[in-house]
C-alpha positions in Angstrom: 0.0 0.0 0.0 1.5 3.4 -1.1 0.9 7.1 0.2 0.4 10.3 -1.4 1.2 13.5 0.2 -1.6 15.4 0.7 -1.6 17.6 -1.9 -1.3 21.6 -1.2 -3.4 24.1 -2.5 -2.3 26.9 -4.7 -3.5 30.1 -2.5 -5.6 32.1 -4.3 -4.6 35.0 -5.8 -5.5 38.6 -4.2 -5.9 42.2 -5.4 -2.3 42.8 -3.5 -0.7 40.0 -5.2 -2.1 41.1 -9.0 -1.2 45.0 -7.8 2.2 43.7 -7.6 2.4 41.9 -10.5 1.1 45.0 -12.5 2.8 47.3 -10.9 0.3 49.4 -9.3 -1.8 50.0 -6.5 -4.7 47.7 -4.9 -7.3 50.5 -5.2 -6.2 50.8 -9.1 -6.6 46.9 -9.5 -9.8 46.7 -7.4 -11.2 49.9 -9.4 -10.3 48.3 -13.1 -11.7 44.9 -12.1 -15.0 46.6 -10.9 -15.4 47.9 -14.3 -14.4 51.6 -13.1 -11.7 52.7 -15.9 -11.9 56.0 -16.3 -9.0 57.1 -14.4 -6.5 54.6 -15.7 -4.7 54.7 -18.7 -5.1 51.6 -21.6 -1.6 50.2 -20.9 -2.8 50.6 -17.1 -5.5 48.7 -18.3 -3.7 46.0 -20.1 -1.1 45.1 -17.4 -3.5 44.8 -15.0 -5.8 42.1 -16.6 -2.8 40.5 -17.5 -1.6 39.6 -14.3 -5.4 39.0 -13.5 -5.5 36.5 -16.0 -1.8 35.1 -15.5 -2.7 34.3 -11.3 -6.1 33.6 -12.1 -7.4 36.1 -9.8 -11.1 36.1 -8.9 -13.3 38.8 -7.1 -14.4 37.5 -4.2 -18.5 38.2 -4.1 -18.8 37.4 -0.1 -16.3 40.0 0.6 -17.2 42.3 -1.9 -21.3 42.1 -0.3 -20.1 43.3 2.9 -17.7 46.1 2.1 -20.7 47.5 0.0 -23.7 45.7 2.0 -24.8 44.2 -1.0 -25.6 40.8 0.4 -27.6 38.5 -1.4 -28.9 37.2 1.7 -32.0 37.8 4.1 -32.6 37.2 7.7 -36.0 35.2 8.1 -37.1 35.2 12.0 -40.0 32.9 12.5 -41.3 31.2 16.2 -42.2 27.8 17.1 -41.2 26.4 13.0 -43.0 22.7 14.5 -46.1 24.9 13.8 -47.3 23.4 10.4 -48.7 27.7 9.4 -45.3 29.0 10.5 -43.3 25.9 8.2 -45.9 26.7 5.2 -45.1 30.5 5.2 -41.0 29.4 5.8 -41.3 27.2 2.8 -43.1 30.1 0.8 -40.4 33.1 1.6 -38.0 30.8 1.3 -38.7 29.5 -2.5 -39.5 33.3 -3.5 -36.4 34.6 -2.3 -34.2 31.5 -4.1 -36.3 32.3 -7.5 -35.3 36.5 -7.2 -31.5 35.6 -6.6 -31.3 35.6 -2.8 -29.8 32.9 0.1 -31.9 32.9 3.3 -31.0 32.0 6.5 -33.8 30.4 8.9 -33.7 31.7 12.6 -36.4 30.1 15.2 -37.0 32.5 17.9 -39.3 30.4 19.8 -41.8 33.4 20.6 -39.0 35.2 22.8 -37.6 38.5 22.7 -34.3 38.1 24.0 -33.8 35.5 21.2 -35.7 37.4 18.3 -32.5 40.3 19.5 -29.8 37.6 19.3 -30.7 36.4 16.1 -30.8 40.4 14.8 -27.7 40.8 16.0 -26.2 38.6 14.6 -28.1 38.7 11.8 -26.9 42.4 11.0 -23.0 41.4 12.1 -23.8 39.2 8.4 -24.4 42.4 6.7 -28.3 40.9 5.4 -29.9 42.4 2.7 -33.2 42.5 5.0 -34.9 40.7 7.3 -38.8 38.9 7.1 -39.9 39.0 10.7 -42.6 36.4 11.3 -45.2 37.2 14.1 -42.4 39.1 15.7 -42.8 40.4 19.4 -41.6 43.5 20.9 -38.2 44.0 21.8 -35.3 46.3 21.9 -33.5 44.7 19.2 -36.7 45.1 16.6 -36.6 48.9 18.2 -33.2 49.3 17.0 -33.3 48.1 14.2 -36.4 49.7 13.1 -34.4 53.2 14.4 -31.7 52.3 12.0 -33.8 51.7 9.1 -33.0 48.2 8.0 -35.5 46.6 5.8 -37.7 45.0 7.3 -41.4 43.1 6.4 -43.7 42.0 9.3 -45.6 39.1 8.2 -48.7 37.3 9.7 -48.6 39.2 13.2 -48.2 43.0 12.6 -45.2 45.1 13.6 -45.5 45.2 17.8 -44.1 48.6 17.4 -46.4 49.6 14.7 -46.3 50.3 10.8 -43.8 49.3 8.5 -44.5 46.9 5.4 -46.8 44.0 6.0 -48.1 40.5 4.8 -51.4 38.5 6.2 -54.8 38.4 5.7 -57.5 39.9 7.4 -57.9 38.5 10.6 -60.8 40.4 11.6 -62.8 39.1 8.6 -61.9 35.9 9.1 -63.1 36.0 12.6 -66.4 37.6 11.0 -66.9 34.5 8.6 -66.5 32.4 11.1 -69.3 33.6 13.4 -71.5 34.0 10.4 -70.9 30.0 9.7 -71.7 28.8 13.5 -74.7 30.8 13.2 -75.8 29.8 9.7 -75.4 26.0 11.1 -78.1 26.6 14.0 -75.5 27.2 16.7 -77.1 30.2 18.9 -74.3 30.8 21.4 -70.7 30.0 19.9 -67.8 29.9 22.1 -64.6 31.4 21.2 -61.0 29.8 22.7 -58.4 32.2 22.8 -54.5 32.4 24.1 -54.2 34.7 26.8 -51.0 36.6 25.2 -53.7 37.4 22.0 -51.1 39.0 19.5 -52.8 40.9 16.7 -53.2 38.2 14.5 -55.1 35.9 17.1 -56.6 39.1 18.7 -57.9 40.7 15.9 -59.6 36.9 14.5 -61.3 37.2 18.1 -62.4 40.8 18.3 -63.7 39.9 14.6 -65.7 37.1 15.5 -67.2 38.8 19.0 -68.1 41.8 16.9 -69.6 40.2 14.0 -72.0 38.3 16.7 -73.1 41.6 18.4 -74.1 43.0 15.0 -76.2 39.9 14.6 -78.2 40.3 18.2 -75.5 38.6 20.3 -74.3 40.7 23.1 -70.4 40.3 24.2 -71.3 39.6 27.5 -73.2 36.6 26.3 -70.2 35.0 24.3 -68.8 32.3 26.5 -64.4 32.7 26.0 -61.8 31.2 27.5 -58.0 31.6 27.6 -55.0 29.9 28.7 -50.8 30.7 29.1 -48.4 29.7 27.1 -46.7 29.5 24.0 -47.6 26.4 22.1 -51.4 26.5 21.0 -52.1 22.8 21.1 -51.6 23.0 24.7 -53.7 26.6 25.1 -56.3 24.7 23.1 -56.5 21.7 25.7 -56.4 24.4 28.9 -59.0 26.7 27.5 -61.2 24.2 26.5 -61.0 22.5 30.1 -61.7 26.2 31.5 -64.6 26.8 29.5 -66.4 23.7 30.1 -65.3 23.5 34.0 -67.8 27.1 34.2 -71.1 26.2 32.2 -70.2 23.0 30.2 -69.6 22.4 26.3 -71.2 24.9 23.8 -72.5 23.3 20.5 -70.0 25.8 18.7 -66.4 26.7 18.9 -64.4 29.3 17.5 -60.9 28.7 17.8 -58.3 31.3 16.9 -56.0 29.4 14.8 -56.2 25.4 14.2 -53.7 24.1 16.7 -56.1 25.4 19.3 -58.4 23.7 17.8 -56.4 20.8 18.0 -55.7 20.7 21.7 -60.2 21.3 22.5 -60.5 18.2 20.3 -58.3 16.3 22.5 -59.9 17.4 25.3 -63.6 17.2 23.7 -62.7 13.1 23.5 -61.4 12.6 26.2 -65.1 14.2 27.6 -66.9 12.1 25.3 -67.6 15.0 23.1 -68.6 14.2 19.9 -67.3 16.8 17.1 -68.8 18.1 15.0 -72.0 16.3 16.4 -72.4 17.5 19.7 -69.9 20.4 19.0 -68.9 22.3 15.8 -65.0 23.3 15.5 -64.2 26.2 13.6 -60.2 26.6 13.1 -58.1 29.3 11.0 -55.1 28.2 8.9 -56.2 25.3 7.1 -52.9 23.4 7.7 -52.8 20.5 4.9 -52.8 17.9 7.6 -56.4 18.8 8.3 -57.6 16.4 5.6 -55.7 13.6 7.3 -55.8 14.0 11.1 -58.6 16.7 11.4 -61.2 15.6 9.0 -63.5 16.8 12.0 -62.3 20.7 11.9 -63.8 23.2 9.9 -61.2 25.6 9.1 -60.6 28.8 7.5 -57.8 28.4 5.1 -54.7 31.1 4.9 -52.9 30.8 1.4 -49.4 30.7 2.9 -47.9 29.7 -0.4 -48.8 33.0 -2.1 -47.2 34.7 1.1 -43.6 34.2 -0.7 -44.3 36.5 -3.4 -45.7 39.3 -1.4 -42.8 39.3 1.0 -40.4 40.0 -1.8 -42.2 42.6 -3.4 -42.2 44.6 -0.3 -38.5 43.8 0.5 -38.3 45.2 -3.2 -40.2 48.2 -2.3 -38.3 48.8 0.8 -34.8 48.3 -1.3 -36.2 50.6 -3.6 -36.6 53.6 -1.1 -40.1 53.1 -0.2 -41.9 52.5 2.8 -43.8 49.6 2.1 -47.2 48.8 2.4 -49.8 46.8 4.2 -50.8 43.6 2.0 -54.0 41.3 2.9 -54.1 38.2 1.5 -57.4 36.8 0.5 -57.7 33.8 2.8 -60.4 31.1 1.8 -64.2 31.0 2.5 -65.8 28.6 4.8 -67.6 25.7 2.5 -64.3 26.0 -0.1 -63.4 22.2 -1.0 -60.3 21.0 1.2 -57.5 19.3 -0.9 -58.6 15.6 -1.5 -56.3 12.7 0.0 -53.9 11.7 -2.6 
C-alpha cells in the first residue's frame, strides 16, 4: 500500500498580489476589475488584466457584499417552525427569495424576545440584505433596528411597534366568517378559545368574530371565552377548553383562533366524550394540509401561505427601492371552499 502527500493548495490570488504583478496600486486593481476605468490609462488597463489572467485572480463576491452591504442574503425570524402555518409560510419566503437571486438563513425565535434580538444581532453582524420577521414580538433589538432603518417586512402578526411593510390576511374578517358560519349552522351561542397573550393576529380573529355576533343580536357579555398561558397553541387549546367547560359545560359551537387550538379542544372534547362536530362544531383558521388527514373533523378557515412568498419579496423590493412599504391582505379562503382531496 502506497501514500500520497496530501496535496497543497495553490492560495488564491488577491488584489495585492495582481497590484504587484502589475505594478500598481490595490485600489487601481480593485477599481479596473470593478469595471471603473476611467482614471486609468489603456496600458494601465492591459497590465492589470494581464496579471489578473496570469494568477487567475477572482473577485471574491462574499467580501465584496459586505464592504458594499450588498448581500444577497435575508434574515427570516420565524417562532415555534414545529407549527405546520409558521413551516408553510417558511417554505413560501424561502422558495420566492431563491427564484429572485437571494440565500436565506432560517432563525427560530421560539416566541421570545431576548432570542428574536440575538438572532438580529447577529443577523446584521452578516451584513443581510433585510430581514422577514414572522409574528415578531416587541423588543429592543426590533426597536433598533427599526431606528436604524434596515429593511424589514412584518408578516402574519403586525409590527408590535407599529407600521412598517406587512403581509397577512384579514384577521378580523376571518373571525367575522366564522361567526357567520356557526350561526348559519343553527349554533345560537358559539364559544370562542383564545391564548391569553392574543397577538394581533389571534386578537384581531377574536375581536372579529365577537363583533360580527353583536351586529347579529349577540351581546359580548353573552359570548362564552376562555383563555389559557403559554406558548404552544395545542396545549392553550386543551387548557381553555377545560376552562370553558369547568364554568357552564360544552357549547355546541367553537371558535378557535387558529387550528392548533383547535387541535388541543379536540383532545380534550374526547377525552369528555364530546362528539365533534356532532355535539360540538369546531371552527379553526389556517387550514394546515394535515387537516384532511388527522382533522377531518375541523372546519377551518384556510390562509394561502404559499402566495405569502411573493408578497414578501415585493415589499422587500419596495423597501430596497426607497419606499416604505405597504400593508398587503391576502385573500384567505371561504368557509364551505373544498379542502384538498387525500392523494
Amino acid at each position: 500500500m502506497t501514500t500520497r502527500p496530501a496535496r497543497t493548495e495553490t492560495p488564491l490570488a488577491s488584489l495585492a498580489t495582481v497590484a504587484r504583478a502589475a505594478g500598481v496600486s490595490v485600489a487601481t486593481v480593485s477599481r479596473i476589475v470593478n469595471g471603473k476605468r476611467g482614471r486609468a490609462s489603456p496600458e494601465t488597463v492591459a497590465r492589470v488584466e494581464q496579471a489578473v489572467a496570469r494568477l487567475g485572480y477572482r473577485p471574491n463576491p462574499v467580501g465584496r457584499a459586505l464592504k458594499q452591504r450588498a448581500s444577497r442574503v435575508v434574515a427570516l425570524l420565524a417562532p415555534n417552525l414545529d407549527n405546520p402555518a409558521m413551516a408553510a409560510i417558511a417554505v413560501s419566503t424561502e422558495a420566492a427569495l431563491r427564484d429572485a437571486g437571494y440565500v436565506t438563513i432560517l432563525c427560530d425565535t421560539h416566541d421570545r424576545p431576548e432570542l428574536q434580538d440575538e438572532y438580529l444581532a447577529a443577523m446584521r453582524s452578516q451584513f443581510v440584505a433585510g430581514y422577514v420577521m414572522v409574528s415578531a414580538v416587541a423588543s429592543r433589538g426590533l426597536e433598533a433596528t427599526l431606528r436604524r432603518g434596515d429593511p424589514m417586512v412584518f408578516v402574519a402578526r403586525r409590527n408590535p411597534l407599529g407600521g412598517g411593510a406587512f403581509v397577512g390576511i384579514d384577521d378580523r374578517a376571518a373571525g367575522a366568517q366564522a361567526a357567520d358560519h356557526l350561526l348559519t349552522c343553527g349554533v345560537e351561542r358559539p364559544a370562542v378559545l383564545m391564548a391569553a397573550q392574543n397577538a394581533s393576529s389571534t386578537g384581531e380573529r377574536a375581536a372579529g368574530f365577537l363583533a360580527r355576533l353583536e351586529q347579529r343580536g349577540i351581546a359580548p357579555q353573552e359570548v362564552r371565552r376562555a383563555n389559557a398561558q403559554g406558548l404552544n397553541h395545542i396545549e392553550i387549546g386543551y387548557a381553555a377548553a377545560r376552562a370553558l367547560v369547568a364554568e357552564s359545560g360544552w357549547p355546541h359551537g367553537l371558535f378557535c383562533v387558529s387550528d392548533l387550538i383547535a387541535y388541543g379542544a379536540y383532545r380534550f372534547a374526547r377525552e369528555a366524550g364530546i362528539a365533534v362536530p356532532g355535539d360540538c362544531r369546531m371552527v379553526g383558521v389556517d387550514g394546515n394540509a394535515i387537516n384532511a388527514w388527522l382533522a377531518p373533523w375541523l372546519t377551518s378557515i384556510r390562509i394561502p401561505y404559499e402566495a405569502y412568498g411573493g408578497h414578501i419579496v415585493a415589499q422587500l423590493g419596495q423597501l430596497w427601492g426607497g419606499g416604505t412599504g405597504s400593508h398587503v391582505h391576502v385573500g384567505h379562503g371561504r368557509i364551505g371552499d373544498e379542502p384538498a382531496p387525500l392523494p
